[in-house]
TORGU-981370 format. One record per residue (C-alpha): x, z, y; residue number from 1. Coordinates in nm, 3 decimals. Layout:
BEGIN
<r c1="X" c3="Z" c2="Y" kollum="NUM"/>
...
This chain:
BEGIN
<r c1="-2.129" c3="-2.683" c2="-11.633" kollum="1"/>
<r c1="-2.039" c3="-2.563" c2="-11.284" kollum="2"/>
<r c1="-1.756" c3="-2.822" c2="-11.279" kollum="3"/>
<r c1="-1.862" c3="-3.226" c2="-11.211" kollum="4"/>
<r c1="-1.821" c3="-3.364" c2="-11.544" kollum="5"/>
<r c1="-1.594" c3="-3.703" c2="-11.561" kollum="6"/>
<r c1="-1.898" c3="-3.863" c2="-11.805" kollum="7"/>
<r c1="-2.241" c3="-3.795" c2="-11.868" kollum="8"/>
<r c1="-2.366" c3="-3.931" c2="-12.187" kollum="9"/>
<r c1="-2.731" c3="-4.034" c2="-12.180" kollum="10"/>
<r c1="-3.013" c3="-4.009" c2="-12.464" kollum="11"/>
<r c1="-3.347" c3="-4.099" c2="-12.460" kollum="12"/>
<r c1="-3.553" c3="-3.911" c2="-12.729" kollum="13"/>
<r c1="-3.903" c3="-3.974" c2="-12.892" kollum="14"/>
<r c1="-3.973" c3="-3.905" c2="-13.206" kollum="15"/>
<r c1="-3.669" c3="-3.896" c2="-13.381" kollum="16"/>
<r c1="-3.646" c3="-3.715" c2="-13.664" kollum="17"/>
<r c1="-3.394" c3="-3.599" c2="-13.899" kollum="18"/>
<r c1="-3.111" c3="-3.867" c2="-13.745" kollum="19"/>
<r c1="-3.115" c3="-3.667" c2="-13.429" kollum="20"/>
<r c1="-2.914" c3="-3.444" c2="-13.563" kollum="21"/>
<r c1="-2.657" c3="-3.690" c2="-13.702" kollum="22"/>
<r c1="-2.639" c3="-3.867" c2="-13.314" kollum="23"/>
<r c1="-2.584" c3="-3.498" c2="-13.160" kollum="24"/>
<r c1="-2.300" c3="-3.394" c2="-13.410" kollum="25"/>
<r c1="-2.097" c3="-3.732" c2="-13.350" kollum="26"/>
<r c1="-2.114" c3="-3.661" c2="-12.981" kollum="27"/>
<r c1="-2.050" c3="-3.271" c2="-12.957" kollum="28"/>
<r c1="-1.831" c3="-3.244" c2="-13.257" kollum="29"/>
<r c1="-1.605" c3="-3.444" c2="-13.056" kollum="30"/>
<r c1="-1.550" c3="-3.119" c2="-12.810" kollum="31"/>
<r c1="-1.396" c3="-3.343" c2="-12.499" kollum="32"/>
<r c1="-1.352" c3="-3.108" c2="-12.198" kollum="33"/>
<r c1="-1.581" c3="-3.258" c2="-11.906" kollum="34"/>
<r c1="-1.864" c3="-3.411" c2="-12.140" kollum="35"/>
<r c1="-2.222" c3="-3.365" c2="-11.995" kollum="36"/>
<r c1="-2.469" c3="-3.457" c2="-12.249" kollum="37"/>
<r c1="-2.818" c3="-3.488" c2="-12.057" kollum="38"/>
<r c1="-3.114" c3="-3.547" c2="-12.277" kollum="39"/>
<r c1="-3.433" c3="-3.674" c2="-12.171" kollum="40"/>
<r c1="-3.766" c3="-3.534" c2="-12.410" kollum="41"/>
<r c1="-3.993" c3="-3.834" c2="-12.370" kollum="42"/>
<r c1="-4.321" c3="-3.558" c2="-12.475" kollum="43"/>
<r c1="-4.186" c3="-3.598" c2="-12.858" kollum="44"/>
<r c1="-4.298" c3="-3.422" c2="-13.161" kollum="45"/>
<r c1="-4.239" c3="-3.019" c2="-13.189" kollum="46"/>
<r c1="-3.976" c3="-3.089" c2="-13.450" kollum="47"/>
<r c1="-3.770" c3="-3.326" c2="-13.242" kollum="48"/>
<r c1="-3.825" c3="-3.072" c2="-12.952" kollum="49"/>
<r c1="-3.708" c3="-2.761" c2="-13.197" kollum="50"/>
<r c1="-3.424" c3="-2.972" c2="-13.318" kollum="51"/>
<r c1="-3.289" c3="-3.026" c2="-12.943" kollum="52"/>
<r c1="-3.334" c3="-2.642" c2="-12.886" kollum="53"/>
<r c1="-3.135" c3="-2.546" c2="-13.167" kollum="54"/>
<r c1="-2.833" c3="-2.763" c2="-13.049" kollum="55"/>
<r c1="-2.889" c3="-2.659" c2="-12.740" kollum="56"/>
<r c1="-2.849" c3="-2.253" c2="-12.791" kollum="57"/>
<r c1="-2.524" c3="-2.410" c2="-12.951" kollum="58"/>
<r c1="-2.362" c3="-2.574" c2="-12.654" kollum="59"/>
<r c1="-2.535" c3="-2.438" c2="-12.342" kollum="60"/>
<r c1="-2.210" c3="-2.536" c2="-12.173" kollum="61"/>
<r c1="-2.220" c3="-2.919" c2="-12.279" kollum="62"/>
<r c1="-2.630" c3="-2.968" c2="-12.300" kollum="63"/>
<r c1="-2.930" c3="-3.039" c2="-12.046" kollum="64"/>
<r c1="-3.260" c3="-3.156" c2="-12.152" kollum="65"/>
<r c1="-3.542" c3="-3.271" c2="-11.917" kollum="66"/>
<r c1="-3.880" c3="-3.302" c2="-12.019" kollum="67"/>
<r c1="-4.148" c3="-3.509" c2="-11.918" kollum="68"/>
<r c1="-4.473" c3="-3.395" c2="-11.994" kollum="69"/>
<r c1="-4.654" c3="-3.703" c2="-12.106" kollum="70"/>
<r c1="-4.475" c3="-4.008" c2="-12.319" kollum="71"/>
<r c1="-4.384" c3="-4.265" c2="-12.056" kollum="72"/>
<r c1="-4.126" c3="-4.502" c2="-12.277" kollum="73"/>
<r c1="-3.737" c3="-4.549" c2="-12.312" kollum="74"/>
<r c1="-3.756" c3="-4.714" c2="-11.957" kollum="75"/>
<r c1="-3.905" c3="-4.446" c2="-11.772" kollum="76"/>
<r c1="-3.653" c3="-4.191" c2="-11.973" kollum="77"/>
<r c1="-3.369" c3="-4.401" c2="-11.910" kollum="78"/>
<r c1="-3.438" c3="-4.386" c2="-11.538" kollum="79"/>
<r c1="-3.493" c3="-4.005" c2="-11.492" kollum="80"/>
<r c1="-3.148" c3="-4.000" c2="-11.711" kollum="81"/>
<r c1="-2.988" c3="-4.184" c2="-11.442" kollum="82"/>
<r c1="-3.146" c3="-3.936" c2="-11.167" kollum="83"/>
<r c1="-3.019" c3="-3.671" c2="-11.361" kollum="84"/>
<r c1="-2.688" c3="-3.736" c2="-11.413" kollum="85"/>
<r c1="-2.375" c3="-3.575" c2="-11.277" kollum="86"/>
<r c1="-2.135" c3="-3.760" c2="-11.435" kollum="87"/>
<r c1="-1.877" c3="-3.997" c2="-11.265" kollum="88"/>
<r c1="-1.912" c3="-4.255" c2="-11.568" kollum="89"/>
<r c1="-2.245" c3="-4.348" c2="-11.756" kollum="90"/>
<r c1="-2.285" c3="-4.393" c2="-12.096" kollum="91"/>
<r c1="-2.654" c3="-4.456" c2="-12.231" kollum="92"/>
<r c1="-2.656" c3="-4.404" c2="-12.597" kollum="93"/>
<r c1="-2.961" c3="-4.432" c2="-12.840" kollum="94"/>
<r c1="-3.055" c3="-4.114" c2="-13.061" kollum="95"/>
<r c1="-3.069" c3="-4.228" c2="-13.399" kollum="96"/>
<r c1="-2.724" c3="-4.388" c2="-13.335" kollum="97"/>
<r c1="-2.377" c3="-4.200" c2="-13.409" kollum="98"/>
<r c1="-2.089" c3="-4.222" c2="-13.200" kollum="99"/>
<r c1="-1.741" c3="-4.285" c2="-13.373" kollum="100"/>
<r c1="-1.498" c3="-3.977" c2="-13.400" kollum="101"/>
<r c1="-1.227" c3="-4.014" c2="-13.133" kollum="102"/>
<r c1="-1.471" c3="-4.218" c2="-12.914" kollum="103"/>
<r c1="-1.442" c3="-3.966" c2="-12.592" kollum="104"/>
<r c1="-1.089" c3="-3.911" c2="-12.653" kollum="105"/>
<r c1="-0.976" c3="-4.291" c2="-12.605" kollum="106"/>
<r c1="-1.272" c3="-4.333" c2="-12.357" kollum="107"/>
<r c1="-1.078" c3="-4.060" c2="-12.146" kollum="108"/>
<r c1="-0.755" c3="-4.164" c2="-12.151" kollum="109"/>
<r c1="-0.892" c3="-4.543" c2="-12.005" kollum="110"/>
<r c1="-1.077" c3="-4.431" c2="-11.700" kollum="111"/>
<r c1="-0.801" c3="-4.195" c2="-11.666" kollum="112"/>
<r c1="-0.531" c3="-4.479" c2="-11.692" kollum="113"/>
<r c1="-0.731" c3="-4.770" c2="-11.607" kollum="114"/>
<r c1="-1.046" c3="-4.643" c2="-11.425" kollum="115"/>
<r c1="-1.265" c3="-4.959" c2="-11.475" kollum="116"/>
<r c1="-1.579" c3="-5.054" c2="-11.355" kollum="117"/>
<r c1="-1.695" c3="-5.109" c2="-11.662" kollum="118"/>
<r c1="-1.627" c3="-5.053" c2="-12.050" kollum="119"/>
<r c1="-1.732" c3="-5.233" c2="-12.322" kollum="120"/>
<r c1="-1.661" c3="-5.118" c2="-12.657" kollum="121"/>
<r c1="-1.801" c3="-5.284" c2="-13.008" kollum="122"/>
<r c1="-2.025" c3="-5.165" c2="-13.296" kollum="123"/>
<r c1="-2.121" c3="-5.183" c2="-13.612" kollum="124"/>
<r c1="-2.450" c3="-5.169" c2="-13.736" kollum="125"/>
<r c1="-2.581" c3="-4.974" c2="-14.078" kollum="126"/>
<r c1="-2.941" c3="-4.924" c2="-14.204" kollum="127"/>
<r c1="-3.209" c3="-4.678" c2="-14.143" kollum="128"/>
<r c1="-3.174" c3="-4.446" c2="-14.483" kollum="129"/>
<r c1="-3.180" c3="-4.084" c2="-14.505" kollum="130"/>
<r c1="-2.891" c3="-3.872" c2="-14.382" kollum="131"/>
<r c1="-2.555" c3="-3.891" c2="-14.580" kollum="132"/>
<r c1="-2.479" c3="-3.499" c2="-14.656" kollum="133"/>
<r c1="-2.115" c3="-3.499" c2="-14.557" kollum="134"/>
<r c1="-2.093" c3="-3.842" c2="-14.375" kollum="135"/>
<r c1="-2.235" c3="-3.961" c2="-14.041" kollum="136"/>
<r c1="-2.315" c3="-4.318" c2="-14.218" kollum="137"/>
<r c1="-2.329" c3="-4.405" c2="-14.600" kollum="138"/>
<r c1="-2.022" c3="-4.665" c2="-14.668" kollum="139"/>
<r c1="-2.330" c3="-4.845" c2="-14.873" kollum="140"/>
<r c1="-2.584" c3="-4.847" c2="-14.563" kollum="141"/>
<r c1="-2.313" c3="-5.051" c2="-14.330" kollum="142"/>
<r c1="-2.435" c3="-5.412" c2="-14.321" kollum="143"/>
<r c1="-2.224" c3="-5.559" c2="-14.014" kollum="144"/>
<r c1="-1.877" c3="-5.348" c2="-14.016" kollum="145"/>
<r c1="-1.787" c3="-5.481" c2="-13.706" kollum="146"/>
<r c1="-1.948" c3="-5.688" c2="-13.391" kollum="147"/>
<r c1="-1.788" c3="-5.759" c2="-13.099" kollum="148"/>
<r c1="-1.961" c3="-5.709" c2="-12.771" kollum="149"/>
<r c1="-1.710" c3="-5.934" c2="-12.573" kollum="150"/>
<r c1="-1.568" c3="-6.272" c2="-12.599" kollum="151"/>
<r c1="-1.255" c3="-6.277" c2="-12.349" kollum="152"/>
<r c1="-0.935" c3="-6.044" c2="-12.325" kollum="153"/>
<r c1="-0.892" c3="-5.739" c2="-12.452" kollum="154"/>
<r c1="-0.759" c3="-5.380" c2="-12.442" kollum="155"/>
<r c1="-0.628" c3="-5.478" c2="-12.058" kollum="156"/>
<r c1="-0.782" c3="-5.443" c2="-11.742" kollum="157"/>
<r c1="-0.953" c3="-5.767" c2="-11.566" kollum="158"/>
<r c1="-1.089" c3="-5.864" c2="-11.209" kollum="159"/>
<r c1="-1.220" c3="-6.172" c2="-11.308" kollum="160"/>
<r c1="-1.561" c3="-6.139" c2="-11.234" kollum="161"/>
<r c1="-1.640" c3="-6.460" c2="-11.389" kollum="162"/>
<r c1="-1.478" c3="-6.433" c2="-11.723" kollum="163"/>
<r c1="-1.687" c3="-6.046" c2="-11.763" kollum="164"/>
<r c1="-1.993" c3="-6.247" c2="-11.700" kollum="165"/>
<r c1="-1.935" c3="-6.543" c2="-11.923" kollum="166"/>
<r c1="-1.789" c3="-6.335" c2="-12.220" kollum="167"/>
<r c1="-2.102" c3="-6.134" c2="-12.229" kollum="168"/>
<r c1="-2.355" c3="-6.381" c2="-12.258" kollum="169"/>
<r c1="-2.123" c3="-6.541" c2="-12.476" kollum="170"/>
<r c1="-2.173" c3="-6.281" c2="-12.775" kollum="171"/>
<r c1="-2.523" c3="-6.176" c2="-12.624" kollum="172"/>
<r c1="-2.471" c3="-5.804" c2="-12.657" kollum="173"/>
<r c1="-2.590" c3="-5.712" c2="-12.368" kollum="174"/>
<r c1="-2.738" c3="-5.326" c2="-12.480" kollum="175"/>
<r c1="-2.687" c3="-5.036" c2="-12.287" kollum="176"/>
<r c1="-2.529" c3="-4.817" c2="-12.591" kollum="177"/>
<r c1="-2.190" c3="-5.045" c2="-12.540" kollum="178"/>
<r c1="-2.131" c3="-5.011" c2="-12.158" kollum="179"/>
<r c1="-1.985" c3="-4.730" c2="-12.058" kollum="180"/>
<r c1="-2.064" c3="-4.776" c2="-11.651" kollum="181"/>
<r c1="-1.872" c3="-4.580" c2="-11.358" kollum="182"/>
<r c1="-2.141" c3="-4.446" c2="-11.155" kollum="183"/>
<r c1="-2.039" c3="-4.584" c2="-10.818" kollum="184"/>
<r c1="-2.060" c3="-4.923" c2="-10.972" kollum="185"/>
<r c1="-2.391" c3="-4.898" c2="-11.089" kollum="186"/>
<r c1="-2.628" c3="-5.079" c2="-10.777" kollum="187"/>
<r c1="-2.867" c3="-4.825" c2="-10.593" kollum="188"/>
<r c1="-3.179" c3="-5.031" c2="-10.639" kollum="189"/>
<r c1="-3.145" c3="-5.099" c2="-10.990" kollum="190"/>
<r c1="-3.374" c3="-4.954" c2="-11.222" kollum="191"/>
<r c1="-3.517" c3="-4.998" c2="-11.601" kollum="192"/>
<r c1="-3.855" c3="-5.175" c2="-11.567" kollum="193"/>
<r c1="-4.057" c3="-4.938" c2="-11.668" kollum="194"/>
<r c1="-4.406" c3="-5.004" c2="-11.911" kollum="195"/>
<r c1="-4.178" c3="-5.302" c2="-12.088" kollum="196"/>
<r c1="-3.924" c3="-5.346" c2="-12.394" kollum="197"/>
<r c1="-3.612" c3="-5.570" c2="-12.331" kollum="198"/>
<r c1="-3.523" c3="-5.314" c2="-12.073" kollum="199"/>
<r c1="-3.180" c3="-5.350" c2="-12.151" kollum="200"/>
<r c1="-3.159" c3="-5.736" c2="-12.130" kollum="201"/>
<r c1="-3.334" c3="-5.661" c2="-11.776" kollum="202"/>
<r c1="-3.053" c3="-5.395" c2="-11.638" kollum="203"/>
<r c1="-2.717" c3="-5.446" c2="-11.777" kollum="204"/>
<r c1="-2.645" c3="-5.804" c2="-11.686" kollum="205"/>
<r c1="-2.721" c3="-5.728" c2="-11.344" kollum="206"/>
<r c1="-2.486" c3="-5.410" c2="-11.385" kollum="207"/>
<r c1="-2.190" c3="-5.719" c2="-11.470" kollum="208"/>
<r c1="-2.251" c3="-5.897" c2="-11.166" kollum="209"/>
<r c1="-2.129" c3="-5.582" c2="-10.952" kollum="210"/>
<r c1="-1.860" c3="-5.468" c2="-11.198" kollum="211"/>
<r c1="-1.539" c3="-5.501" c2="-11.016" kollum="212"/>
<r c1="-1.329" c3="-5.466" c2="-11.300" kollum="213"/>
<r c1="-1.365" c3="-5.431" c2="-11.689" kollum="214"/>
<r c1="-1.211" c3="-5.357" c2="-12.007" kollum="215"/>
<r c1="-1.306" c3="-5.442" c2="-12.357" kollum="216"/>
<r c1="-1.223" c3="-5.189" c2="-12.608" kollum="217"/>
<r c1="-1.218" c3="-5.391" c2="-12.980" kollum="218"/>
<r c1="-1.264" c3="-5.095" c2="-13.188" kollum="219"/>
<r c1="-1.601" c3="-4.935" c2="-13.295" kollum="220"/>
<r c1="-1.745" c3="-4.629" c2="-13.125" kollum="221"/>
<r c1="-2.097" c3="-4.669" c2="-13.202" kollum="222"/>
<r c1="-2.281" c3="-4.728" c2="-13.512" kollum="223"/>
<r c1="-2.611" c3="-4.907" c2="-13.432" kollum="224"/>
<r c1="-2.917" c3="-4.779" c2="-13.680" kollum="225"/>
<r c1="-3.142" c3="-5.093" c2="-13.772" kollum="226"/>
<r c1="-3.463" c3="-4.982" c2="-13.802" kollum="227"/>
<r c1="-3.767" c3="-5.166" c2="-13.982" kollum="228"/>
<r c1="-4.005" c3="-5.116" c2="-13.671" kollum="229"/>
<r c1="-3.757" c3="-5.217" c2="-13.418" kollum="230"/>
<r c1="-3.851" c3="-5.444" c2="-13.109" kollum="231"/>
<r c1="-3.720" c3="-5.787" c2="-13.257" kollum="232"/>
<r c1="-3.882" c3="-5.733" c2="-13.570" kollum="233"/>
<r c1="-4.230" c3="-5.678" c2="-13.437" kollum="234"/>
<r c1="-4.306" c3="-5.934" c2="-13.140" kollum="235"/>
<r c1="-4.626" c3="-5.960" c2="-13.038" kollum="236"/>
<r c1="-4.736" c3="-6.140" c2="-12.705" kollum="237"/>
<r c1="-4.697" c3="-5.858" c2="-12.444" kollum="238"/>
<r c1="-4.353" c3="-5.823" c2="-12.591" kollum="239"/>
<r c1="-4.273" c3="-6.160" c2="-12.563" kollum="240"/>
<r c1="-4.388" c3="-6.168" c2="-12.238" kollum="241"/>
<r c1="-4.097" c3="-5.855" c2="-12.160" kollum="242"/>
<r c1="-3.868" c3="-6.048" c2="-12.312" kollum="243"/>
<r c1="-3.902" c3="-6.360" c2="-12.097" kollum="244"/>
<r c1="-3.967" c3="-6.154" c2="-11.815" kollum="245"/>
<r c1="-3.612" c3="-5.964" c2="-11.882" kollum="246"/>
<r c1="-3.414" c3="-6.211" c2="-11.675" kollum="247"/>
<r c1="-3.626" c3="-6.385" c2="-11.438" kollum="248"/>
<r c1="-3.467" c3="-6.395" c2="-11.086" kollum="249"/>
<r c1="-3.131" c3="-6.362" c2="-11.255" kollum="250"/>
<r c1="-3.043" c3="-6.690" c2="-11.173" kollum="251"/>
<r c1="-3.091" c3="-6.599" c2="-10.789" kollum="252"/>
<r c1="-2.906" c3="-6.259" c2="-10.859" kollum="253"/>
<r c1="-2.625" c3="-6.407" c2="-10.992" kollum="254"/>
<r c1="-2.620" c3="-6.691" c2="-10.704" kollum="255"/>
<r c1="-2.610" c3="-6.439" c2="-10.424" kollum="256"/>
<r c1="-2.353" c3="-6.230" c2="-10.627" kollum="257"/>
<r c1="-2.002" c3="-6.182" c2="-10.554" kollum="258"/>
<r c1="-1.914" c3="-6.321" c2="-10.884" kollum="259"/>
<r c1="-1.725" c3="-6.682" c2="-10.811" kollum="260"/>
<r c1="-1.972" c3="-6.964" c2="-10.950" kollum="261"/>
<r c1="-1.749" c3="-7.089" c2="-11.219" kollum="262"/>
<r c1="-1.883" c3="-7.406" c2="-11.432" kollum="263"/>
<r c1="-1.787" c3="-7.245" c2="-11.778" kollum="264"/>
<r c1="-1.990" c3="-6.902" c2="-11.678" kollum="265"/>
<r c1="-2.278" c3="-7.105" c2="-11.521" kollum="266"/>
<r c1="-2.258" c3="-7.264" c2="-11.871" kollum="267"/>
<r c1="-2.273" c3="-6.936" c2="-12.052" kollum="268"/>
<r c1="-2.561" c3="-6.789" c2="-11.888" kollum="269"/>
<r c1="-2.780" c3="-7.086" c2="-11.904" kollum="270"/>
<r c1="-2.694" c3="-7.128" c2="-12.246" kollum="271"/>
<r c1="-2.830" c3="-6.822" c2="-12.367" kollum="272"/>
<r c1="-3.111" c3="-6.822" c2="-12.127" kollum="273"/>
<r c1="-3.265" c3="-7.148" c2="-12.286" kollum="274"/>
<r c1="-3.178" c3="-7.009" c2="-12.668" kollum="275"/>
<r c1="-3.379" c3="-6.685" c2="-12.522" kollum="276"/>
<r c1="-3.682" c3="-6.950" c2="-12.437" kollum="277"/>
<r c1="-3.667" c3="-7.129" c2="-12.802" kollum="278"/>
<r c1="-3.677" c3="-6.817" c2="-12.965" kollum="279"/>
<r c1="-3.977" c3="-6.669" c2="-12.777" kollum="280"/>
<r c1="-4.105" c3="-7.044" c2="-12.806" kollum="281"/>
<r c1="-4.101" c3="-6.998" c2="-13.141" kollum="282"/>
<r c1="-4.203" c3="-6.626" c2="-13.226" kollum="283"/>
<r c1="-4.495" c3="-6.686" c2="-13.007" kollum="284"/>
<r c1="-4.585" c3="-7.055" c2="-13.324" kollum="285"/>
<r c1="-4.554" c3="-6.775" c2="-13.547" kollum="286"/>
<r c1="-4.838" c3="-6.510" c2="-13.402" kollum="287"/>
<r c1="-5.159" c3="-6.495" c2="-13.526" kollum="288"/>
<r c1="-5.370" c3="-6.593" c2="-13.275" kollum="289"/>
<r c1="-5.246" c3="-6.891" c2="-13.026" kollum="290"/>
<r c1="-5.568" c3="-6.880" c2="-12.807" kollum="291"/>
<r c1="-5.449" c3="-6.982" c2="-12.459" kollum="292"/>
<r c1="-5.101" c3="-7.086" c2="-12.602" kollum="293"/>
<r c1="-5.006" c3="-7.377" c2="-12.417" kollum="294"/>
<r c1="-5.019" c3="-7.151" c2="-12.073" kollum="295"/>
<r c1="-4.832" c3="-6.866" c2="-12.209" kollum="296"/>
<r c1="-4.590" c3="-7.091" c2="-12.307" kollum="297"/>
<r c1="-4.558" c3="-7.242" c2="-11.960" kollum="298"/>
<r c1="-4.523" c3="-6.929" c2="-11.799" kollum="299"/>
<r c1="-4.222" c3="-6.864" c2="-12.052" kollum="300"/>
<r c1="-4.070" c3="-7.211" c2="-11.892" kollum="301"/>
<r c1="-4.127" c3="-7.089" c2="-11.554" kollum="302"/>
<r c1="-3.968" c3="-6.745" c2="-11.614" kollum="303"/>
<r c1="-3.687" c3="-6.931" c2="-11.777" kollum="304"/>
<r c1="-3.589" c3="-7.144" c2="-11.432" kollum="305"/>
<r c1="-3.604" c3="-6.846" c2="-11.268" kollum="306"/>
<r c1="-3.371" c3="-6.700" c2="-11.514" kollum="307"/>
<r c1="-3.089" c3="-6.997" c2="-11.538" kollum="308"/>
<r c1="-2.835" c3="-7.097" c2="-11.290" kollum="309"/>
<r c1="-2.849" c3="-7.471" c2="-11.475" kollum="310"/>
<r c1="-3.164" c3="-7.628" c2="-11.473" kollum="311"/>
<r c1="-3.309" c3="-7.845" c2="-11.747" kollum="312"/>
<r c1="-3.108" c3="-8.185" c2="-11.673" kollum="313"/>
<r c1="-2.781" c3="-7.985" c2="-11.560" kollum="314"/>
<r c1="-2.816" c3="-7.823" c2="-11.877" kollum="315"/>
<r c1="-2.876" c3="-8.104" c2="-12.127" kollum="316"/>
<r c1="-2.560" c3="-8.296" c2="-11.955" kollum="317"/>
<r c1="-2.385" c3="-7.979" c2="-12.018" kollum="318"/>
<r c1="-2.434" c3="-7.999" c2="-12.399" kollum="319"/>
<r c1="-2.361" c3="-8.378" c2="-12.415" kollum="320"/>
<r c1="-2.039" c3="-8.278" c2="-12.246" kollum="321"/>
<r c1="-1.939" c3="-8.048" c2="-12.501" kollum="322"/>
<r c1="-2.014" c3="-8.208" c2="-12.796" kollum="323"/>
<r c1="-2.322" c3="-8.014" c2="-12.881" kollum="324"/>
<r c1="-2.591" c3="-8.328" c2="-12.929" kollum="325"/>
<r c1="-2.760" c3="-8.087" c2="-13.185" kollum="326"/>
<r c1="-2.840" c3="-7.902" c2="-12.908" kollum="327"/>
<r c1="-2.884" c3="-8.146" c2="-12.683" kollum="328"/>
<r c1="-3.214" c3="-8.327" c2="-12.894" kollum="329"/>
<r c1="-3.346" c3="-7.955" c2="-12.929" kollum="330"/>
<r c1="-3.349" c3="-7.884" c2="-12.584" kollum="331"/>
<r c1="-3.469" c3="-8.214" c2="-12.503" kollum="332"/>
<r c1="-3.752" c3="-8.248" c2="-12.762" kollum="333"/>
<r c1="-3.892" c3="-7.869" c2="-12.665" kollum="334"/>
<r c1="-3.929" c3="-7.960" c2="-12.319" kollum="335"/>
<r c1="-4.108" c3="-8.243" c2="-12.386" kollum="336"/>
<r c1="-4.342" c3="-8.139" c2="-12.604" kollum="337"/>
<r c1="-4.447" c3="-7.851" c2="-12.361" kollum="338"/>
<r c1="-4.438" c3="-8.113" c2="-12.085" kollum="339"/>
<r c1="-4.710" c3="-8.340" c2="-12.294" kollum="340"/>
């Protein structure tokens, strides 16, 4: 690997198991001149670490692997990924997932044509079961074939800065593992906060805002593994608290951006910032203890205007104006009860 690679592709690992090997075949199967594939070994078990070894004494020529020598979390691996990396585009992908043959390939042949900022390509997401012998996914395990990442124009390259922003909080799939980011685009100070989940919801909008220019790919090139014990399924308050913590001072970021304030993206953005509130509103009813509730849930609120470019009454005229009163008397009737 003497040469600079054009990509480095980017995997956190802990305790992975078996589907490791699954996520390393889709990627070096592939055999695209110029890959880097750096792995970070977040201190896992000795199988995952004899497992990366093995793959390893295969492809000395594609493979690094950093280890740290204590389990720090995906946010801390993430970050010494990005120190790490050689590569002039960034793609972050998760190891239990499995990249789609001919991925690279088409990847290539954009940034060579099109060199975007960013890429955004869509997924499909299958569940955890034991390896397929002879298939990267069992047809039976696929439960969404298809979900796109990106509501706007496609398969073209686009400078609107707006439109990039509003499309992706539009769909809400804002994960690292569909963003393929050129490294010059990706800001100096920004870094995966590390100690919390939602990491992703924390970093990649803010990678948006200083995208130049973007491309949405409508064809799958990862399939996403849904796991039992993932972070959604199991909230409990201190990840609550990371996920309303993921976008606070967003609404300041994106102010002070070089992204033009359009109405429709403002829109977009506080929209899913105050769905983001009533969902953590109402994971947090759910838990089973509520001692000290009615603070926690004021902090969420505060977090929230920090997080929105609307506030509360810009926002509830916003819904009325679109025709979404349904809405409208949620928003309206949440806020007051916290308010009482």
């Amino acid at each position: 690997m003497s040469e600079s690679p054009w990509i480095s592709i980017l995997l956190p690992v802990f305790d992975v198991g078996a589907a490791l090997d699954t996520c390393l075949a889709s990627i070096l199967d592939q055999d695209v001149a110029g890959v880097e594939l750096v792995i970070v070994d977040d201190a896992s078990s000795a199988d995952d670490a004899a497992r990366i070894e093995s793959w390893r004494a295969r492809r000395p020529d594609v493979m690094r692997v950093v280890r740290h020598a204590r389990n720090q979390g995906v946010a801390a691996a993430r970050n010494t990924l990005l120190d790490e990396a050689r590569g002039e585009w960034l793609w972050f992908v998760d190891p239990d997932d499995v990249v789609a043959p001919g991925a690279l390939a088409s990847l290539r042949t954009i940034v060579e044509t099109s060199a975007p900022d960013l890429v955004m390509c869509d997924f499909r997401t299958f569940d955890d079961a034991p390896e397929a012998p002879g298939a990267a996914v069992a047809p039976a395990s696929v439960r969404r074939p298809h979900v796109r990442t990106f509501e706007g124009p496609s398969d073209t390259l686009s400078s609107d800065r707006a439109a990039l922003v509003a499309g992706l909080f539009r769909t809400g799939q804002l994960h690292p593992w569909s963003k393929i980011v050129r490294r010059e685009t990706w800001p100096a100070t920004l870094r995966f906060p590390a100690g919390r989940v939602f990491e992703d919801l924390a970093v990649f909008p803010r990678v948006a805002l200083a995208a130049r220019t973007h491309l949405h790919v409508p064809r799958v090139w990862i399939s996403y593994r849904q796991r039992a014990g993932s972070v959604l399924a199991s909230l409990d308050e201190r990840k609550l608290d990371d996920w309303t913590f993921a976008l606070a001072g967003f609404a300041r970021d994106l102010r002070e951006s070089p992204v033009p304030q359009d109405t429709g993206m403002l829109f977009e953005v506080s929209h899913f910032c105050a769905r983001t509130l009533l969902r953590a509103i109402r994971r947090h009813r759910r838990l089973p203890s509520r001692v000290g509730e009615r603070e926690r849930l004021r902090g969420y609120v505060e977090r929230w205007r920090e997080s929105s470019p609307l506030d509360a009454d810009a926002l509830a005229r916003a819904y009325l104006a679109r025709g979404m009163v349904g809405r409208w008397a949620q928003w309206r009737w949440t806020l007051w009860r916290l308010a009482r």
